[in-house]
C-alpha positions as CSV (number, residue, x, y, z in Angstrom):
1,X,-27.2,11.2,-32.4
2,X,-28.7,14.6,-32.4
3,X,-27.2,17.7,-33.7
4,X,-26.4,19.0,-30.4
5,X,-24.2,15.8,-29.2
6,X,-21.9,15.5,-32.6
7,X,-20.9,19.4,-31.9
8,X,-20.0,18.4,-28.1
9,X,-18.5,15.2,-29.5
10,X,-16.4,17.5,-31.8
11,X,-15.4,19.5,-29.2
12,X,-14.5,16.9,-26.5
13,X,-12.7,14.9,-29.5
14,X,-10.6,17.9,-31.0
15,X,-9.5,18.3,-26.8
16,X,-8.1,14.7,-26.9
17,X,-6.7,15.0,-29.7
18,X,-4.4,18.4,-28.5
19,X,-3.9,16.6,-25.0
20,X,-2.1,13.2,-26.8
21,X,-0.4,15.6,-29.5
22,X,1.4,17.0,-26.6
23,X,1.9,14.5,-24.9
24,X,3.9,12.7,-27.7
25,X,5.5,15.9,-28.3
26,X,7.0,15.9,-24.7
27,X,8.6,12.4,-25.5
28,X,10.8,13.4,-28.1
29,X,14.6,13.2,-26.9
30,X,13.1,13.6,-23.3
31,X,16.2,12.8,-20.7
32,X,15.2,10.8,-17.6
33,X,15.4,14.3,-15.5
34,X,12.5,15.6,-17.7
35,X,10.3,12.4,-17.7
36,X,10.4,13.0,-13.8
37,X,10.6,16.0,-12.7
38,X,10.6,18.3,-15.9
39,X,14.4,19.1,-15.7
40,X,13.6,21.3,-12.5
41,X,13.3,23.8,-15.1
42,X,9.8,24.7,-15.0
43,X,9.1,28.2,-15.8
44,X,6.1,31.1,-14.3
45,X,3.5,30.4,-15.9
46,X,3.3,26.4,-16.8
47,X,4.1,26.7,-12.8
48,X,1.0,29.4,-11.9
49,X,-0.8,27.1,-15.0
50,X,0.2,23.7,-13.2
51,X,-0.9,24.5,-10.1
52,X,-4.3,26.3,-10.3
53,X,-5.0,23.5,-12.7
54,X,-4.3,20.4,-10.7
55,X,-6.0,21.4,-7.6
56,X,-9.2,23.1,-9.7
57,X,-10.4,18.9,-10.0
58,X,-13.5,17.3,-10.9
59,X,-15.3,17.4,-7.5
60,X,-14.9,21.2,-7.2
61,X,-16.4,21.2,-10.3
62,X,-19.5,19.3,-9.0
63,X,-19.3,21.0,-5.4
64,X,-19.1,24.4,-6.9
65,X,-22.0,24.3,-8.9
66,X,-24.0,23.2,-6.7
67,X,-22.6,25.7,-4.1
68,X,-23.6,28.4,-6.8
69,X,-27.5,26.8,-6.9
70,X,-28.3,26.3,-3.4
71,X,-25.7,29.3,-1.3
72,X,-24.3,30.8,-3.9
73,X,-21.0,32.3,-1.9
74,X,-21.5,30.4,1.2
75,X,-18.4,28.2,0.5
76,X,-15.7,30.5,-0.8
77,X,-14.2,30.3,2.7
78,X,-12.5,27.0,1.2
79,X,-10.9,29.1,-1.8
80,X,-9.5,31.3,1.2
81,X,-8.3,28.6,2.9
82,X,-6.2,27.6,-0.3
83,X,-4.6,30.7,-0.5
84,X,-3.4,30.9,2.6
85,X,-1.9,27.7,1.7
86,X,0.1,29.1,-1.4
87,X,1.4,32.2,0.8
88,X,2.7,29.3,3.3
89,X,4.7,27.4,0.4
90,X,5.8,31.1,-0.8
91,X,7.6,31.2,2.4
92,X,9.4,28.2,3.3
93,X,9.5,26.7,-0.9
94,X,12.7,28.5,-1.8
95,X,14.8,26.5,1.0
96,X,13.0,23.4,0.1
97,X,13.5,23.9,-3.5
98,X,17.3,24.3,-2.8
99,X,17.6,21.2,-0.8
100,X,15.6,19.2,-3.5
101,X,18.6,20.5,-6.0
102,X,21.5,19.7,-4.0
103,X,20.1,16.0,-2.6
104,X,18.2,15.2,-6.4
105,X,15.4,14.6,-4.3
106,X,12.4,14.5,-6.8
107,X,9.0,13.4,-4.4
108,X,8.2,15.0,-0.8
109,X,8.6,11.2,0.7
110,X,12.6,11.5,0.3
111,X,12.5,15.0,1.7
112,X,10.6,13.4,4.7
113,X,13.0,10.8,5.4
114,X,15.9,13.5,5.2
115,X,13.9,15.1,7.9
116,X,12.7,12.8,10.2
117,X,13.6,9.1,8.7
118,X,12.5,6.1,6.7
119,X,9.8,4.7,8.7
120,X,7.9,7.9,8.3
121,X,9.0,8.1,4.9
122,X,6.8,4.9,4.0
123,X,4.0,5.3,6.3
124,X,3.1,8.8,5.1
125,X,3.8,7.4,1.2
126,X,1.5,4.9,1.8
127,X,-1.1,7.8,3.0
128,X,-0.1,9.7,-0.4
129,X,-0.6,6.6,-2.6
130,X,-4.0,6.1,-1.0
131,X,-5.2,9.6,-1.5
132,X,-4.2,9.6,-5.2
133,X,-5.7,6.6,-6.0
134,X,-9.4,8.1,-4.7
135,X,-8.2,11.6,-7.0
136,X,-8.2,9.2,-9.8
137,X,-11.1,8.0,-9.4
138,X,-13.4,10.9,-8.4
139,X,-11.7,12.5,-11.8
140,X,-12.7,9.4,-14.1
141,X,-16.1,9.5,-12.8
142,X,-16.7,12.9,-13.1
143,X,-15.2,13.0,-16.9
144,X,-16.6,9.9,-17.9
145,X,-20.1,10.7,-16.6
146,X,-19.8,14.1,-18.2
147,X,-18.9,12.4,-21.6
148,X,-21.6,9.4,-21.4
149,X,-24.5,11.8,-20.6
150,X,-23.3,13.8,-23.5
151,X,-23.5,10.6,-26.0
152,X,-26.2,9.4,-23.8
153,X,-24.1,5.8,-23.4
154,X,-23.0,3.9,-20.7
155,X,-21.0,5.5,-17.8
156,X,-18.0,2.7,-18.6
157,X,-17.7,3.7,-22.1
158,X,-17.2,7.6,-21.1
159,X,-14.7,6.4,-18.1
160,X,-12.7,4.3,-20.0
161,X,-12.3,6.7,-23.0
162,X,-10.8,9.3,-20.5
163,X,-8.7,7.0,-19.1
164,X,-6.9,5.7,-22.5
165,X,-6.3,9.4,-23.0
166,X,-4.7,10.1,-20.2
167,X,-2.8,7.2,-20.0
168,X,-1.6,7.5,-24.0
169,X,0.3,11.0,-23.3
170,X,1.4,10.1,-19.6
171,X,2.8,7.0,-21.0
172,X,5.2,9.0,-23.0
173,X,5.6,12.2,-21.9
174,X,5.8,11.3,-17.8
175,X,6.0,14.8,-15.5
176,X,7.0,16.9,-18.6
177,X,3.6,16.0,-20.2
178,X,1.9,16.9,-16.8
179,X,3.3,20.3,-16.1
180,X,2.7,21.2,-20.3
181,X,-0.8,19.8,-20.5
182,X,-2.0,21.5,-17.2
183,X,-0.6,24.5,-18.5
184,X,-2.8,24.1,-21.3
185,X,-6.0,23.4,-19.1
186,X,-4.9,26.4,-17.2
187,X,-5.6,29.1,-19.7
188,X,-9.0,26.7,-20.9
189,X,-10.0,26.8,-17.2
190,X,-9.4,30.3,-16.4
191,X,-11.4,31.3,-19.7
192,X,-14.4,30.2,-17.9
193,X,-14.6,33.3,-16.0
194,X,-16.5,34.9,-19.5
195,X,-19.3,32.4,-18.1
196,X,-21.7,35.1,-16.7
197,X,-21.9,36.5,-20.7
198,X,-23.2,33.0,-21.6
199,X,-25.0,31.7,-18.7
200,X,-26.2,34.7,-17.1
201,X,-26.9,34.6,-13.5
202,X,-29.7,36.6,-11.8
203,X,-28.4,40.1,-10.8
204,X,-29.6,39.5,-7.0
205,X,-27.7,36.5,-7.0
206,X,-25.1,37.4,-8.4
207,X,-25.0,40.5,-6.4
208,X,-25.7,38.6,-3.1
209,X,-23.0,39.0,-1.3
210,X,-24.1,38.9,1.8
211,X,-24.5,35.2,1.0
212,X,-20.9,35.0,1.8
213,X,-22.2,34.3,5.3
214,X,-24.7,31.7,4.6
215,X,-23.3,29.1,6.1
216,X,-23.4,28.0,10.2
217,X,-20.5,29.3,11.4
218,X,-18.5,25.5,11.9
219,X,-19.1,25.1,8.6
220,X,-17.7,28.4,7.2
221,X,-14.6,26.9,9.8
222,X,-14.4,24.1,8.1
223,X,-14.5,25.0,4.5
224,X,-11.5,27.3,5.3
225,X,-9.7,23.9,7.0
226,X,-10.5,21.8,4.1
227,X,-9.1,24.6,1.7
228,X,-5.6,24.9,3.9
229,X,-5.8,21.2,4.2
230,X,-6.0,20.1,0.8
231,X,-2.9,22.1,0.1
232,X,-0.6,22.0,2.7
233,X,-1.1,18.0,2.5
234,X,-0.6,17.8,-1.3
235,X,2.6,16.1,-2.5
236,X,1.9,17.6,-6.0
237,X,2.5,20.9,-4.5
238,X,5.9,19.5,-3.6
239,X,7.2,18.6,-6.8
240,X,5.9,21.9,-7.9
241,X,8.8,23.1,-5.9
242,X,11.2,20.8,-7.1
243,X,10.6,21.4,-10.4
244,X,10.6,25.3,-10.3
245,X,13.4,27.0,-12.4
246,X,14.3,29.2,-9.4
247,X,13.3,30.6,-6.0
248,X,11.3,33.6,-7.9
249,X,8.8,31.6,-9.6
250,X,7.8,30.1,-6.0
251,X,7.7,33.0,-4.6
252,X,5.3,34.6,-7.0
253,X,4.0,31.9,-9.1
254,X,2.2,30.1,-5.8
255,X,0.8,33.3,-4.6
256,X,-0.7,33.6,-7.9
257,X,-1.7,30.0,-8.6
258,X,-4.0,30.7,-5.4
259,X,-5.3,33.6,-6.7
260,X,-6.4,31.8,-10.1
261,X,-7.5,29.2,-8.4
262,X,-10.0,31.4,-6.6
263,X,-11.2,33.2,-10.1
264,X,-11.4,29.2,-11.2
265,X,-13.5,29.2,-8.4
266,X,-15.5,32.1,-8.7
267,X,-16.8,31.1,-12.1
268,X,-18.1,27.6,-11.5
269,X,-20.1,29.4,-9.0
270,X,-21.7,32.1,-11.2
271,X,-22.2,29.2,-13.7
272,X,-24.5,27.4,-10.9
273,X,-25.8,30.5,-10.6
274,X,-27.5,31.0,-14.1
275,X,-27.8,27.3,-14.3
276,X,-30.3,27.4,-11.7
277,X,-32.7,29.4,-13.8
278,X,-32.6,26.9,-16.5
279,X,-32.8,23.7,-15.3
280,X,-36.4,22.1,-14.5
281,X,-37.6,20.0,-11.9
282,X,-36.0,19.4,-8.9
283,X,-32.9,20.2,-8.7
284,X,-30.2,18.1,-7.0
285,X,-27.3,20.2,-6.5
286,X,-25.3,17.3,-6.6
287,X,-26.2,16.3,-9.4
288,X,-27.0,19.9,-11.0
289,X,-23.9,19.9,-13.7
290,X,-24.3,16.2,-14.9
291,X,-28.5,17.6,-15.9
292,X,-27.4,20.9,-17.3
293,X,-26.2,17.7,-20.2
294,X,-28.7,15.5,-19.9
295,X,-31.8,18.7,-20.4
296,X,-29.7,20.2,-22.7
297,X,-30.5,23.6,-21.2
298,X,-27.8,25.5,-22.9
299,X,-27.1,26.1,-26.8
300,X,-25.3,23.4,-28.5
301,X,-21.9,25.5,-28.7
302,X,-21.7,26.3,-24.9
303,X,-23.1,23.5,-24.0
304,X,-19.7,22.1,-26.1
305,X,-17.1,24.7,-24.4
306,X,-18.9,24.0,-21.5
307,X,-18.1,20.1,-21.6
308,X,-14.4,21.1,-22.6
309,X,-13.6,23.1,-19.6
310,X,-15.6,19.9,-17.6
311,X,-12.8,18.1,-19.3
312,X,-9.7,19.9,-18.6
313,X,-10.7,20.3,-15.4
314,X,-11.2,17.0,-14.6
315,X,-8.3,15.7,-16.9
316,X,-5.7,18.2,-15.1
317,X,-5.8,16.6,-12.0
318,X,-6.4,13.3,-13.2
319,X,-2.8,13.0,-15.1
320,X,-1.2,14.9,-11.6
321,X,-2.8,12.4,-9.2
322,X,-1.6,9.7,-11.8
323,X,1.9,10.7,-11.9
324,X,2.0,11.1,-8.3
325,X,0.5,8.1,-7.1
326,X,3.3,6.2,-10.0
327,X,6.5,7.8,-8.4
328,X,5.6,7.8,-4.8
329,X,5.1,4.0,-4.9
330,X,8.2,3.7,-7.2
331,X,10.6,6.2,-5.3
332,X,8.7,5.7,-1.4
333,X,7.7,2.5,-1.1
334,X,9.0,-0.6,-3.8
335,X,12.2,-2.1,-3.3
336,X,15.1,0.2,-4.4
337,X,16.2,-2.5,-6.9
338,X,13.1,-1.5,-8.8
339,X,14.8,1.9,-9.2
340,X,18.6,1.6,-8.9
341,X,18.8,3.0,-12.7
342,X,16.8,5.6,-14.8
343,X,15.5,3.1,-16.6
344,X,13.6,0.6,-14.5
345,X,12.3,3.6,-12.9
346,X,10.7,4.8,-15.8
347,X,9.6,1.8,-17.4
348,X,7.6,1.0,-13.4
349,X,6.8,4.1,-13.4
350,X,4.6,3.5,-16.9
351,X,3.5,0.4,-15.8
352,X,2.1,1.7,-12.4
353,X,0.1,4.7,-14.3
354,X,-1.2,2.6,-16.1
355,X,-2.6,-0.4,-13.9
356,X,-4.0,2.7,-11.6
357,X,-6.0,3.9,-14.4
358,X,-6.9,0.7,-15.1
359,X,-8.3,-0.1,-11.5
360,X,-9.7,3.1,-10.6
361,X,-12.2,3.3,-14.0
362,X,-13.7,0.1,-12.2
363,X,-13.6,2.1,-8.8
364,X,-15.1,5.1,-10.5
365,X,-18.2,2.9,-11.5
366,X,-18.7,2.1,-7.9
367,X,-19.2,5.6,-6.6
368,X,-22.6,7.4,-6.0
369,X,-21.7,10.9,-3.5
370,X,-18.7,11.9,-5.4
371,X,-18.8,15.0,-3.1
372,X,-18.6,13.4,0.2
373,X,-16.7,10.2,-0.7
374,X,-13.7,12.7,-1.7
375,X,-14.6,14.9,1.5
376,X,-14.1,11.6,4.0
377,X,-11.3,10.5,2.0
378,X,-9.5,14.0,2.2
379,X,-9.8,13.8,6.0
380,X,-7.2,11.4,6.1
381,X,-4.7,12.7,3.8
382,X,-5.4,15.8,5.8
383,X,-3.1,14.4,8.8
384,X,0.1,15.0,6.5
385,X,0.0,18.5,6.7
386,X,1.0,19.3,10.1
387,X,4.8,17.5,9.1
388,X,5.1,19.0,5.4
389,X,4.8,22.3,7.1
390,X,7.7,21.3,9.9
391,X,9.7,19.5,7.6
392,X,9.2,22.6,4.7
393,X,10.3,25.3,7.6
394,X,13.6,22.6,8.4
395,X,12.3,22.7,12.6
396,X,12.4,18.6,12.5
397,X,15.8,17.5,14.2
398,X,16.8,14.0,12.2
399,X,16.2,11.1,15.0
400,X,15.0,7.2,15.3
401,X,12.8,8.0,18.4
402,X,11.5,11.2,16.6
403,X,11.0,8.3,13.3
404,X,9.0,6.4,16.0
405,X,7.2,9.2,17.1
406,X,5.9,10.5,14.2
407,X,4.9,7.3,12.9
408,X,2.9,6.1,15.6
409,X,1.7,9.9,15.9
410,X,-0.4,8.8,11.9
411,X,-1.1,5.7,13.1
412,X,-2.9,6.9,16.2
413,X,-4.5,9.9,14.0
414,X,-5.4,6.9,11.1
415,X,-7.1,5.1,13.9
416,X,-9.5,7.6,14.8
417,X,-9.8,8.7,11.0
418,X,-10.9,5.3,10.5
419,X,-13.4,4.7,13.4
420,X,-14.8,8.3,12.7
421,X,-15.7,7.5,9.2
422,X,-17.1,3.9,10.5
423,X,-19.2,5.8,12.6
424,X,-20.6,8.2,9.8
425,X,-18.7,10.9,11.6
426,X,-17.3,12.5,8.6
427,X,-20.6,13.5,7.0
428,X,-20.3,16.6,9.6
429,X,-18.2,18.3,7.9
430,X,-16.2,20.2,11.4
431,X,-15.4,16.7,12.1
432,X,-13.6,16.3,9.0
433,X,-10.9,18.4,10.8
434,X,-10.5,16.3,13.7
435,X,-7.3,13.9,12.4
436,X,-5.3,16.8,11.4
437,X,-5.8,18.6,14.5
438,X,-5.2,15.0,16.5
439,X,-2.0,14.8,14.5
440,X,-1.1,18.4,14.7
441,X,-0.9,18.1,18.6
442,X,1.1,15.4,18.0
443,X,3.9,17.1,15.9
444,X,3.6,20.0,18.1
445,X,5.1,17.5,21.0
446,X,7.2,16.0,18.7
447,X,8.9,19.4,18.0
448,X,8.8,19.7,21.7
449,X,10.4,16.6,23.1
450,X,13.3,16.7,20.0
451,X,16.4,16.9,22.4
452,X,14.9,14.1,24.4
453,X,14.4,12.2,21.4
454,X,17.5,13.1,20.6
455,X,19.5,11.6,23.6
């Protein structure tokens, strides 16, 4: 190996090393209400920290890169559309929060059958396990292609190394290891914004912001759906609430997870920014942040914080989308004999982490558009939001028709999901907001038709 790959080795190694040191760390004398749901003790900051992190994942790292090499700030109407989001779960998160408390309900899928009922319960668990499993593996391929072009080795090599990680301190450590690790990534992450001081971006693009409007107007749209979509349908912003020490650090730590998100976001623009004066030939934007590696087009020592940040990016969500695919199968959709005691829970819960990362490294050598196989697979998560948002504000009236209803309301949405992205639909991106609109008509006449369902 040359010079340049043992200091990024180094780097990327001494990062491991801190995430599994935690991790065992968050084992020791851990009660069963830590291991799940961090005590429901979670401070400001690891909450802020948590947050930012987890949704800042390994295709925004790709996608904003690229954004920052071909349009610049054409596509910050997504990191808008997340903040909106967070102001939303400001809003109705302290009732929720104190539900959660008095009902130990510890994943959104047991909130949802207090609202509405168990059939929806499992169908929309079954949508949540889906998604996470395809968060898995967009975050193994992006870290494990980040860490094989840096050894210059095989793609499984990289992808399995991040997945033993990750699956070493969630084995142990559960939720507690999540919320302290991403805590970690947060302030790593957020560091970043320093990036125009090391990569330098042209002043006029930098400047540019007039670029802001760069996009067709339907696309601008739909970056800002996609944005409130991705959080308004994300069960990891749930336990976020349930985990929260108290109604204060909702009401300002979302709010400002949203804001740090969008700094997150600002500097993997400017990064694609100066990266575009560096890199030679042509430039794939998709590709752009795998070849910054491969040219080795910045100095070995940001080229290795560089790859560290790549890493807890990545790695952040990874462990979240792991944790929450484990307990909505365990607590949503297995057999409740599987979790009648603390123990069996945890001990499926382990197991589960660790078959997904298993499964999805193979997954993640499959993919080839990272960017638009997450885009077409957040489409149909994207149907959810509609009924966190009634369920979160308490408007959803407990009834078996309304069960009914709202089931056959995802089904019908799922249907057209499907055929769309048979069709190649999907790769316009406006039409990625056609499901959750279907579906949010659909819980608008549930709401609606609530004392007929009622009788």
């Amino acid at each position: 190996m040359e010079m340049v790959q043992y200091i990024v080795l180094g780097g990327i190694a001494f990062y491991f090393l801190i995430m599994i040191i935690v991790g065992l760390r968050a084992s020791q004398d851990q009660s069963h209400e830590g291991f799940t749901i961090g005590n429901r003790n979670v401070g400001l900051i690891p909450t802020i920290g948590s947050l930012a992190s987890s949704f800042r994942d390994g295709m925004g790292a790709v996608f904003w890169v690229g954004f920052g090499i071909t349009v610049g700030y054409g596509g910050l109407g997504m990191g808008f559309g997340v903040l909106v989001g967070y102001l939303l779960y400001a809003v109705f998160g302290p009732k929720v929060r104190e539900k959660a408390n008095n009902l130990n309900i510890i994943t959104v899928g047991e909130m949802i059958r207090h609202s509405i009922g168990r059939i929806t319960e499992k169908s929309s668990a079954l949508i949540v396990v889906f998604y996470s499993l395809i968060l898995i593996a967009v975050q193994l391929f992006v870290s494990g292609n980040i860490f094989a072009e840096v050894l210059q080795i095989d793609a499984w090599i990289g992808v399995i190394s991040v997945a033993c990680v990750v699956g070493i301190y969630l084995f142990f450590g559960g939720y507690s290891t999540v919320v302290k690790t991403d805590a970690i990534q947060f302030f790593l992450i957020i560091s970043f914004i320093i990036v125009p001081f090391l990569v330098p971006p042209a002043s006029e693009d930098m400047l540019n912001v007039s670029s802001l409007f760069s996009l067709p107007v339907l696309d601008q749209i739909a970056l800002f759906g996609i944005g409130l979509g991705y959080v308004l349908s994300s069960s990891d912003g749930w336990q976020r609430l349930f985990s929260a020490k108290n109604n204060n650090v909702i009401r300002i730590g979302f709010p400002m997870a949203g804001i740090a998100f969008f700094l997150m976001t600002l500097s993997l623009i400017w990064f694609g920014m100066g990266a575009k004066g560096l890199l030679t030939g042509d430039i794939d934007d998709s590709r752009a942040l795998f070849d910054i590696f491969t040219q080795n087009a910045l100095s070995p020592w940001i080229l290795s914080y560089v790859a560290i940040i790549i890493m807890a990016i990545t790695m952040s969500s990874l462990d979240t989308f792991c944790y929450l695919f484990a307990s909505s199968l365990t607590k949503n959709i297995l057999p409740v004999h599987k979790t009648k005691n603390r123990t069996s829970y945890i001990r499926s819960t382990r197991i589960i982490m660790l078959v997904a990362l298993v499964s999805m490294s193979v997954v993640a050598l499959t993919i080839s558009d990272v960017i638009q196989f997450l885009l077409s697979a957040s489409s149909l998560v994207f149907i959810l939001s509609p009924i966190y948002v009634a369920v979160g504000f308490g408007w959803f009236k407990q009834s078996k028709k309304l069960d009914i209803f709202t089931t056959l309301s995802m089904g019908v949405s799922t249907i057209v999901y499907v055929t769309m992205f048979i069709r190649g639909d999907l790769e316009n991106m406006i039409m990625l907001m056609v499901p959750i609109t279907l579906n949010t008509a659909f819980v608008i006449l549930g709401l609606l038709g609530q004392r007929l369902f009622a009788k």
